[in-house]
N, CA, C and O atoms as a CHARMM CRD file, in Angstrom:
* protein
*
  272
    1    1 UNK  N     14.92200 -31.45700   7.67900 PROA 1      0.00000
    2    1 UNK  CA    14.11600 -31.42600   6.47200 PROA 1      0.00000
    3    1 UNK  C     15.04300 -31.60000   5.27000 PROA 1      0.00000
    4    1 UNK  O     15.79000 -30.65600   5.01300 PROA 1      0.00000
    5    2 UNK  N     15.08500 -32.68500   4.50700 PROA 2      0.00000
    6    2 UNK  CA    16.25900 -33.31400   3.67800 PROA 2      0.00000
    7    2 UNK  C     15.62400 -32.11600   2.58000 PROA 2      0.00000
    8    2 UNK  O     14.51400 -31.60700   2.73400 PROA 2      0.00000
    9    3 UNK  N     16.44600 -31.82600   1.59200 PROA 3      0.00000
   10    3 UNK  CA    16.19900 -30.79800   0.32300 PROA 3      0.00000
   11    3 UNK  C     16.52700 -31.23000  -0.70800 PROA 3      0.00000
   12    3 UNK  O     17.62900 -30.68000  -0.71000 PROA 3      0.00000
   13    4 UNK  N     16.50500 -31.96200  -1.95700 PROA 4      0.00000
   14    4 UNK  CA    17.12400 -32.71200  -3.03000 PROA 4      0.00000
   15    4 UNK  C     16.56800 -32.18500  -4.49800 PROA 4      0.00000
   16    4 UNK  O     15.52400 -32.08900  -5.14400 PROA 4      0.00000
   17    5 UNK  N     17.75900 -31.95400  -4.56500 PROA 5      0.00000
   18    5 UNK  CA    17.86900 -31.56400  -5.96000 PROA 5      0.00000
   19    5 UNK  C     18.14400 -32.14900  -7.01200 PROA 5      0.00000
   20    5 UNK  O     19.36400 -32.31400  -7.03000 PROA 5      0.00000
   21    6 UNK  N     17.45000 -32.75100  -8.33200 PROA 6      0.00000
   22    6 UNK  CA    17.89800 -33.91000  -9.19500 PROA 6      0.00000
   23    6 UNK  C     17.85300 -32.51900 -10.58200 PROA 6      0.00000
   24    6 UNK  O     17.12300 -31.54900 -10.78900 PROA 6      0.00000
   25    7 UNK  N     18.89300 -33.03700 -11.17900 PROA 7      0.00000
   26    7 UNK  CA    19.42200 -32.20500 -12.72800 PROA 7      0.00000
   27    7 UNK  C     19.46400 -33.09000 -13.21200 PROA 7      0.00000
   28    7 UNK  O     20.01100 -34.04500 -12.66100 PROA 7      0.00000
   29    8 UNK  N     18.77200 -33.23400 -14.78700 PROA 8      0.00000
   30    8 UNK  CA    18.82900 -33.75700 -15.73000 PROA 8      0.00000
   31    8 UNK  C     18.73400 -33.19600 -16.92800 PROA 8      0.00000
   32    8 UNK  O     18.66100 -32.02900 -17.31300 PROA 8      0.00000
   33    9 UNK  N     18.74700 -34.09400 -17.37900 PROA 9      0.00000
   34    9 UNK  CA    18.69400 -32.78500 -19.36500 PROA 9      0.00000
   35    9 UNK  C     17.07200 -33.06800 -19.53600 PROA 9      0.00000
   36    9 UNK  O     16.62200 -34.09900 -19.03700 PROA 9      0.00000
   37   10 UNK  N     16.45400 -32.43000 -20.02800 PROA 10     0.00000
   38   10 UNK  CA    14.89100 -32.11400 -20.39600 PROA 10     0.00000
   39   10 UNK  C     14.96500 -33.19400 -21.42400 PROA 10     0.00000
   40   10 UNK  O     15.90800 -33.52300 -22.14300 PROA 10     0.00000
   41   11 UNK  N     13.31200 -33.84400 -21.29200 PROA 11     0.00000
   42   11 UNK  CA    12.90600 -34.74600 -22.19800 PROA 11     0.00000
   43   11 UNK  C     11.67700 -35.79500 -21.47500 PROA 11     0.00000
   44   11 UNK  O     10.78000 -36.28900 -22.15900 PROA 11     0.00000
   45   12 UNK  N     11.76700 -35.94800 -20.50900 PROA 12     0.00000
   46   12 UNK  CA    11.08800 -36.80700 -19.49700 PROA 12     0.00000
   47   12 UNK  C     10.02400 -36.46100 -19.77500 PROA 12     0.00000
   48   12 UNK  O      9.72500 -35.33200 -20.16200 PROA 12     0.00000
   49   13 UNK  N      9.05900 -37.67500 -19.56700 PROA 13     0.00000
   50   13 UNK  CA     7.58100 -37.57600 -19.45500 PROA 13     0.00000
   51   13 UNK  C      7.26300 -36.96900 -18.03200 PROA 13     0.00000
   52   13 UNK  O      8.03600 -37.16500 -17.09300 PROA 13     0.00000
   53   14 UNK  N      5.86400 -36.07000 -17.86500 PROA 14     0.00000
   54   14 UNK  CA     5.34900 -35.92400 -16.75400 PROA 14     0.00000
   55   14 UNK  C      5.43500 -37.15900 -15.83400 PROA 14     0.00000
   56   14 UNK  O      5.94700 -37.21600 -14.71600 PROA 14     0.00000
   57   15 UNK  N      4.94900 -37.93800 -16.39500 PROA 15     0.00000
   58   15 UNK  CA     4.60200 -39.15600 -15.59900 PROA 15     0.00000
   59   15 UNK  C      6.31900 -39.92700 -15.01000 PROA 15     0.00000
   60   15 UNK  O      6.62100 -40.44300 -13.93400 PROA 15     0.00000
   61   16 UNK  N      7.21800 -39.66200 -16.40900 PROA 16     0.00000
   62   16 UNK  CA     8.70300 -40.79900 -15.47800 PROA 16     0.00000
   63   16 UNK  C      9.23100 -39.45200 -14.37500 PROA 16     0.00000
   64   16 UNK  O     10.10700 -39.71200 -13.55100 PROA 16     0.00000
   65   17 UNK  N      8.67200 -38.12600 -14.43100 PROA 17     0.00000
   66   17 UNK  CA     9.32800 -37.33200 -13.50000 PROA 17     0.00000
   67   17 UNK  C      7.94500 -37.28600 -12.01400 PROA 17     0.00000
   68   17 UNK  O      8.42700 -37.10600 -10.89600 PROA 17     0.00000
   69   18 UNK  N      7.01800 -37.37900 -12.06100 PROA 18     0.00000
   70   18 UNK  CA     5.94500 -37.77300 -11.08400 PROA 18     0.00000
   71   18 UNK  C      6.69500 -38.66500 -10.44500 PROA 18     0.00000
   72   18 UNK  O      7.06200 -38.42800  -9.29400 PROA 18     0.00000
   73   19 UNK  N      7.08000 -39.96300 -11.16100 PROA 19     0.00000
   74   19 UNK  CA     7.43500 -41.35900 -10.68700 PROA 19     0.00000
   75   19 UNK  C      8.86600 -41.04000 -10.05400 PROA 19     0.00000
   76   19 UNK  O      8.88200 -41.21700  -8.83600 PROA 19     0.00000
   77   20 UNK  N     10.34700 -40.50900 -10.73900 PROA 20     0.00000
   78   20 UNK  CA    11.17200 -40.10400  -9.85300 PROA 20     0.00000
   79   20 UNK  C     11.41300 -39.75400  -8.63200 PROA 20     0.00000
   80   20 UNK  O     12.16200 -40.22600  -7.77600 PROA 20     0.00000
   81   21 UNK  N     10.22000 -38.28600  -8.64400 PROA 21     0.00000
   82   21 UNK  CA    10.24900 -37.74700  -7.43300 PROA 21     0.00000
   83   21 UNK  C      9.59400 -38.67600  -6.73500 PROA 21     0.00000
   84   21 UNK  O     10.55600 -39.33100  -6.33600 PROA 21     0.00000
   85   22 UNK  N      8.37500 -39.36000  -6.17200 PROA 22     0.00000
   86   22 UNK  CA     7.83200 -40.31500  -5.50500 PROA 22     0.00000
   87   22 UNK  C      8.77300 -41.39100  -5.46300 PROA 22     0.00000
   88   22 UNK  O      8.31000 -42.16900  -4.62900 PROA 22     0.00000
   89   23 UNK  N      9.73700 -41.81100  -5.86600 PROA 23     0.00000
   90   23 UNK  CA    10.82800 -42.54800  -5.24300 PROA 23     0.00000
   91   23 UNK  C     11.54200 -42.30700  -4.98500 PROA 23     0.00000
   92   23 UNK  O     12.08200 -43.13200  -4.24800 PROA 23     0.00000
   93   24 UNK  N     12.30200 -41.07700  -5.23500 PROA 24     0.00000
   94   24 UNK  CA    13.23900 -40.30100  -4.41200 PROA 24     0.00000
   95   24 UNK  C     13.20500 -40.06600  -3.11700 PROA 24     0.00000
   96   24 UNK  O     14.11300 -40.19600  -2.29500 PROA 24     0.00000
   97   25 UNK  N     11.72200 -39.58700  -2.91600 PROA 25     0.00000
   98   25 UNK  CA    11.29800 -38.92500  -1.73300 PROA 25     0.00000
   99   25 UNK  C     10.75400 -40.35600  -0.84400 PROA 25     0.00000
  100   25 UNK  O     10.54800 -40.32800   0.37000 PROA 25     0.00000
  101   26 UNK  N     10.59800 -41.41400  -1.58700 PROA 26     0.00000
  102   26 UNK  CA    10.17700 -42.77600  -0.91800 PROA 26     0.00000
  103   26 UNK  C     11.73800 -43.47100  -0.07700 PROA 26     0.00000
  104   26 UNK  O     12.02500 -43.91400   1.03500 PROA 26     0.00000
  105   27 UNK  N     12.24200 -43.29500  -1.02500 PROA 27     0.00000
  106   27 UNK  CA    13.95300 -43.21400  -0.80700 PROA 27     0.00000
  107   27 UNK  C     14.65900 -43.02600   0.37000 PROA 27     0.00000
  108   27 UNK  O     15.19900 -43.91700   1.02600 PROA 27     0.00000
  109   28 UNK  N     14.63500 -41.59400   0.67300 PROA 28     0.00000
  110   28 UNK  CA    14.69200 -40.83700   1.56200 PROA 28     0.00000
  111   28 UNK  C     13.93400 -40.91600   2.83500 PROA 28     0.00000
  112   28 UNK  O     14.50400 -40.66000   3.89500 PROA 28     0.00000
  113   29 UNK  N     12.64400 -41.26400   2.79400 PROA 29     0.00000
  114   29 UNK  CA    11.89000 -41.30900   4.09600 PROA 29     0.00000
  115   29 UNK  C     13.02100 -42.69200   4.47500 PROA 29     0.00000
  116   29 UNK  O     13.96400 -42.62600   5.26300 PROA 29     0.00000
  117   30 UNK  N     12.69100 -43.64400   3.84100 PROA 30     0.00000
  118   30 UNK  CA    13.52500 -45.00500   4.00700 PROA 30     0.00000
  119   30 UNK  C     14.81600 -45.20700   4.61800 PROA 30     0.00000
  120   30 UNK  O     15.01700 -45.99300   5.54400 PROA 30     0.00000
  121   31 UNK  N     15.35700 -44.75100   4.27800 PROA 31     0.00000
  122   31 UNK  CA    16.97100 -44.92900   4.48700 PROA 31     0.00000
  123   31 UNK  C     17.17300 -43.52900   5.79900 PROA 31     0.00000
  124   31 UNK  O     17.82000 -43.66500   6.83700 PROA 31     0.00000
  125   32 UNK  N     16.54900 -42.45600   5.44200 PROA 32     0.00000
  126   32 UNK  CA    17.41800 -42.02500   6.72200 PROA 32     0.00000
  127   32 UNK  C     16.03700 -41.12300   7.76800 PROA 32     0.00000
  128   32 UNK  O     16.11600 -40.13700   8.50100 PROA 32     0.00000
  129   33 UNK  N     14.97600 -41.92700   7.42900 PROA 33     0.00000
  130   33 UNK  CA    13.95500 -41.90600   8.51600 PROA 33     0.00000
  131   33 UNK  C     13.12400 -40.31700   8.58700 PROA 33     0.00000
  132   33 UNK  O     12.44600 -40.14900   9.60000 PROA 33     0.00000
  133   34 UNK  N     13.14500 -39.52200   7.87900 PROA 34     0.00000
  134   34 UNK  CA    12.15100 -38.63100   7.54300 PROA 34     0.00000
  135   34 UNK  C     11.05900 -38.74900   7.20900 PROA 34     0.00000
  136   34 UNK  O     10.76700 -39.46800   6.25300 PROA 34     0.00000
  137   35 UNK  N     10.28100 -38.16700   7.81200 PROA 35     0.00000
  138   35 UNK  CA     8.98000 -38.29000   7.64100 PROA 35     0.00000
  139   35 UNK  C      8.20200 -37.54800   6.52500 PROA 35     0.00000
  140   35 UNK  O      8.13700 -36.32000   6.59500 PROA 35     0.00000
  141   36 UNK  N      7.71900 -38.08300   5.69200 PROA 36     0.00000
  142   36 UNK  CA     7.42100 -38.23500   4.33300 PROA 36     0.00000
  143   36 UNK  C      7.31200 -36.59800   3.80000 PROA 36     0.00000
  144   36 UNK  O      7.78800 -36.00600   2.83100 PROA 36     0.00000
  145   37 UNK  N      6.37800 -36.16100   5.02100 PROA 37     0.00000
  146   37 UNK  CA     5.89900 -34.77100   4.92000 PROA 37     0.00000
  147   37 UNK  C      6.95400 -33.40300   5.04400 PROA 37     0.00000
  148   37 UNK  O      6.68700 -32.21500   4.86100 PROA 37     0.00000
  149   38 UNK  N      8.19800 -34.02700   5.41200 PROA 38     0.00000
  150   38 UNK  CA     9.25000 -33.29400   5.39700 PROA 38     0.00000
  151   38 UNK  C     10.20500 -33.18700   4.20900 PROA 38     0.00000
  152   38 UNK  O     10.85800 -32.15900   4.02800 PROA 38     0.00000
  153   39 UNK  N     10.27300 -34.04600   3.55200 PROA 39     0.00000
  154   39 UNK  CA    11.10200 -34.27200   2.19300 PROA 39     0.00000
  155   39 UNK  C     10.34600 -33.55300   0.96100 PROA 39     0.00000
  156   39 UNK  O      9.29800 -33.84600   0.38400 PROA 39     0.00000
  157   40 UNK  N     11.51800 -32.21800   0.72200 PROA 40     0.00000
  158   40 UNK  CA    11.73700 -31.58700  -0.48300 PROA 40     0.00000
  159   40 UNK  C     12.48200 -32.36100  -1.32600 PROA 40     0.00000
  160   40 UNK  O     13.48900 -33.03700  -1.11400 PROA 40     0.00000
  161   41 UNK  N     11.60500 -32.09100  -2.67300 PROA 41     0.00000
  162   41 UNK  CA    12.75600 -32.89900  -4.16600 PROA 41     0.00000
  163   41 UNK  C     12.13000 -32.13900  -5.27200 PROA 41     0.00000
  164   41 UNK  O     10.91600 -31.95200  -5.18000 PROA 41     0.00000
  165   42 UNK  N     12.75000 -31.67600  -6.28900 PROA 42     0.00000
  166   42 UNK  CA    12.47900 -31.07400  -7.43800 PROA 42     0.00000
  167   42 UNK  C     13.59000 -31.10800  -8.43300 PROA 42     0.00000
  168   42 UNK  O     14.78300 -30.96500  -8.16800 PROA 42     0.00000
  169   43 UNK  N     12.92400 -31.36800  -9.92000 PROA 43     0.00000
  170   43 UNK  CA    13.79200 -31.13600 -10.94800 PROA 43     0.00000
  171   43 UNK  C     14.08000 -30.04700 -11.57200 PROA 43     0.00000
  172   43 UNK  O     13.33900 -29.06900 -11.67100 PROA 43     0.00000
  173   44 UNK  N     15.41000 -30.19600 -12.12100 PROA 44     0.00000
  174   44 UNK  CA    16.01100 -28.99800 -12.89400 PROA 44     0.00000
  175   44 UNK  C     16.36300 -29.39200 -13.95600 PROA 44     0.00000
  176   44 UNK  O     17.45900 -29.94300 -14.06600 PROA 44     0.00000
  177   45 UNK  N     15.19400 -29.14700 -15.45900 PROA 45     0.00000
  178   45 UNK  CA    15.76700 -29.52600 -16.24700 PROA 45     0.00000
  179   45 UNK  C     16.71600 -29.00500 -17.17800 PROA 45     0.00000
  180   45 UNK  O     16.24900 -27.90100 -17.45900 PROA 45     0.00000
  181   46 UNK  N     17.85700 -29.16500 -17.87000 PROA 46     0.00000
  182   46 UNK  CA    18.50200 -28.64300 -18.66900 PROA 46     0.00000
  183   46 UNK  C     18.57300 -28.83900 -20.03800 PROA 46     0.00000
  184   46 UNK  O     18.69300 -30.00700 -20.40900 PROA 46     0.00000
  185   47 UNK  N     18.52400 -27.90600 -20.92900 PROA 47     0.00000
  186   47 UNK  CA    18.33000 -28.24900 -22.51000 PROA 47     0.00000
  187   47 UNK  C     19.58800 -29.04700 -22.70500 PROA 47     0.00000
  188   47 UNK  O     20.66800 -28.86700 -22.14300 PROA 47     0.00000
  189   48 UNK  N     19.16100 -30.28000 -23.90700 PROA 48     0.00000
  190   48 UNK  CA    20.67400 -30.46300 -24.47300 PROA 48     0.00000
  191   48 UNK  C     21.41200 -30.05900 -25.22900 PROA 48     0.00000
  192   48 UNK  O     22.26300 -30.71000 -25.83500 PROA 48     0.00000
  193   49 UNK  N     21.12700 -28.57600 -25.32700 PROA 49     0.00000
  194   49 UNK  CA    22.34800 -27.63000 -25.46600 PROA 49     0.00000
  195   49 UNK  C     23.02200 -27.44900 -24.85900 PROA 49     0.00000
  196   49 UNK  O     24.07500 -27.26400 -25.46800 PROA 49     0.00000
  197   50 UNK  N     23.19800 -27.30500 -23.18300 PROA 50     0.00000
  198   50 UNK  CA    23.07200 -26.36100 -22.68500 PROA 50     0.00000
  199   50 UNK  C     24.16300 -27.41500 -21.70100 PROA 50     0.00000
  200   50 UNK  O     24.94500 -26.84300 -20.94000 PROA 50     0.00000
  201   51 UNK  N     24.16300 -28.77600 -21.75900 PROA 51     0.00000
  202   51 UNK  CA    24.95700 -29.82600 -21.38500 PROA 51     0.00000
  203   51 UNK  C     26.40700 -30.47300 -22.15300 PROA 51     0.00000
  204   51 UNK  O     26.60000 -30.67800 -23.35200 PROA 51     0.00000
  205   52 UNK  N     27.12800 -30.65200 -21.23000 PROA 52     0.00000
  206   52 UNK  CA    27.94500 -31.29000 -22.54200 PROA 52     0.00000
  207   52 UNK  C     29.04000 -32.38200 -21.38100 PROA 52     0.00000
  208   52 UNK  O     29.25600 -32.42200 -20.16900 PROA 52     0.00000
  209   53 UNK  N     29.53400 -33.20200 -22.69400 PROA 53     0.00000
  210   53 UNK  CA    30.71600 -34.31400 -22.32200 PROA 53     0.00000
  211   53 UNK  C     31.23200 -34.36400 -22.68000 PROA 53     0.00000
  212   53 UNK  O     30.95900 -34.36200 -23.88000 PROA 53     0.00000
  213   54 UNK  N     32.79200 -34.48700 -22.33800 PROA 54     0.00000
  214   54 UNK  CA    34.11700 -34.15200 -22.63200 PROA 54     0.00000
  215   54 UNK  C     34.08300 -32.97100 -23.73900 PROA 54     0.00000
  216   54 UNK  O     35.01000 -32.96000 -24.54900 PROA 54     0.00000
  217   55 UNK  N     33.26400 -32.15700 -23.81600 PROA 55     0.00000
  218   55 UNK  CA    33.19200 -30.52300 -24.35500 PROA 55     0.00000
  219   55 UNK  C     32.27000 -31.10700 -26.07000 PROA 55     0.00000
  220   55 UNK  O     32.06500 -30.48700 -27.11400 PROA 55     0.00000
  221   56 UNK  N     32.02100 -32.13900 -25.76200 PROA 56     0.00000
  222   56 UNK  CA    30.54400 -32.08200 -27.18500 PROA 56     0.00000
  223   56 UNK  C     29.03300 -32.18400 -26.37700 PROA 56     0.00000
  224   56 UNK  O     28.75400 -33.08200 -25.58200 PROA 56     0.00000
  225   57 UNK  N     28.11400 -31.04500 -26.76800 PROA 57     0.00000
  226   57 UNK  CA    26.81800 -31.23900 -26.28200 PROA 57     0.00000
  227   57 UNK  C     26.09800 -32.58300 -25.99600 PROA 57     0.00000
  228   57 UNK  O     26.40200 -33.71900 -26.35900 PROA 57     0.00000
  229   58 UNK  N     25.28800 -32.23700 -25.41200 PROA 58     0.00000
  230   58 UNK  CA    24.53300 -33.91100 -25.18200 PROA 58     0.00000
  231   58 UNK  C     23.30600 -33.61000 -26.89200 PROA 58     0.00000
  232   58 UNK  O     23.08800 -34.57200 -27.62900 PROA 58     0.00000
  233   59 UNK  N     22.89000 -32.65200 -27.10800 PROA 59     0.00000
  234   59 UNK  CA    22.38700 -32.24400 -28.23100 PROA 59     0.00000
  235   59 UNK  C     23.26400 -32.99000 -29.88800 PROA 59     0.00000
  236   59 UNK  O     22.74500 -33.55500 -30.85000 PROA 59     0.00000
  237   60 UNK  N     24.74500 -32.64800 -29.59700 PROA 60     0.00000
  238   60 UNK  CA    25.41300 -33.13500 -30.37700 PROA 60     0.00000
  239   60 UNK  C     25.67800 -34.63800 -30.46900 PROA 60     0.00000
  240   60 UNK  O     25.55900 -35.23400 -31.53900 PROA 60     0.00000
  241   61 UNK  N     26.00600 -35.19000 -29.43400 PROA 61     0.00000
  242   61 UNK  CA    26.34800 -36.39800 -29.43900 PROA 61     0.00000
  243   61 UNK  C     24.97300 -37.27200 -29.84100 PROA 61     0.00000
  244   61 UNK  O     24.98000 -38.33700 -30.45900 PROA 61     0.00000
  245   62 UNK  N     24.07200 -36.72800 -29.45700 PROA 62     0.00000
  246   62 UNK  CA    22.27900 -37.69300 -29.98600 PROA 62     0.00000
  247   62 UNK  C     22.26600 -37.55400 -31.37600 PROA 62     0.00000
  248   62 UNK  O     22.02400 -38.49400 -32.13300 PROA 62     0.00000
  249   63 UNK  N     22.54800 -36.27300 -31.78400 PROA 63     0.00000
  250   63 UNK  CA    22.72200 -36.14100 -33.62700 PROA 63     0.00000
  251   63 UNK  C     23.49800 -37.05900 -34.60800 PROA 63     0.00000
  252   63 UNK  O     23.16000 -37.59200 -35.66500 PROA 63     0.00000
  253   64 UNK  N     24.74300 -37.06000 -33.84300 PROA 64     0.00000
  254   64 UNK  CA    26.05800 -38.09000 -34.28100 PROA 64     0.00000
  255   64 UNK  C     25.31600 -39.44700 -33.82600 PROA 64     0.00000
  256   64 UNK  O     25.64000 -40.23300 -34.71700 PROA 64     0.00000
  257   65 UNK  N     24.60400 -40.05300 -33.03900 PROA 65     0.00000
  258   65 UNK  CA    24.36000 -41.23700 -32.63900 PROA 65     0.00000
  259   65 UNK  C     23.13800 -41.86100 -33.48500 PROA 65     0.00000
  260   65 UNK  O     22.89200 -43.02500 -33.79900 PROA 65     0.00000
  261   66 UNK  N     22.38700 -40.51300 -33.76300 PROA 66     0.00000
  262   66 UNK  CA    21.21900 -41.06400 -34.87600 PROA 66     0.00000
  263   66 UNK  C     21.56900 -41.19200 -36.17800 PROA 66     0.00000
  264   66 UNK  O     20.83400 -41.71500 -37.01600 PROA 66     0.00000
  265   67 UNK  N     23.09500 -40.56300 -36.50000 PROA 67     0.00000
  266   67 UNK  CA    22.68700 -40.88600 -37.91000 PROA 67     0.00000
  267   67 UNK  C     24.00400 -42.03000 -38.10400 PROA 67     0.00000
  268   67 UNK  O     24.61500 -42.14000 -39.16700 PROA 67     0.00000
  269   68 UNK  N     24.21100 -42.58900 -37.25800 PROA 68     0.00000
  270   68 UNK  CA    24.52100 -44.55800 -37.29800 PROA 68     0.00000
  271   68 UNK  C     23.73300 -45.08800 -37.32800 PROA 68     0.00000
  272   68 UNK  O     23.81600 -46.31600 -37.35600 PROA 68     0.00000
C-alpha cells in the first residue's frame, strides 16, 4: 500500500490540489502497478513563512519579487 506525501507552501486552489492528488495517485497505480484502491496521497501545506531558501522566506522573496 504505497503512502505519499506531497509538501508544498499553501496557496493552491481546491481544484489544482483535487487534480494533483488524482495524478499522483494515477501515477502510481501506473508505474509500479497498485491498485488504485490502495494508494494513499495527501497534502501538507506550509505557510510562506514558515519556508525558506538559502535562509530568506518564500513569503520574503514573493515581496522582493513584486515590487520589481
Amino acid at each position: 500500500m504505497p503512502f505519499i506525501q506531497i509538501t508544498m507552501i499553501a496557496g493552491r486552489t481546491e481544484q489544482q490540489k483535487r487534480d494533483l492528488l488524482a495524478a499522483v495517485s494515477q501515477a502510481t497505480t501506473e508505474s509500479i502497478g497498485a491498485p488504485p484502491e490502495t494508494v494513499r496521497a495527501w497534502i501538507v501545506e506550509v505557510p510562506p513563512t514558515d519556508i525558506a531558501v538559502a535562509g530568506e522566506t518564500h513569503a520574503d522573496r514573493q515581496a522582493k519579487k513584486d515590487r520589481t
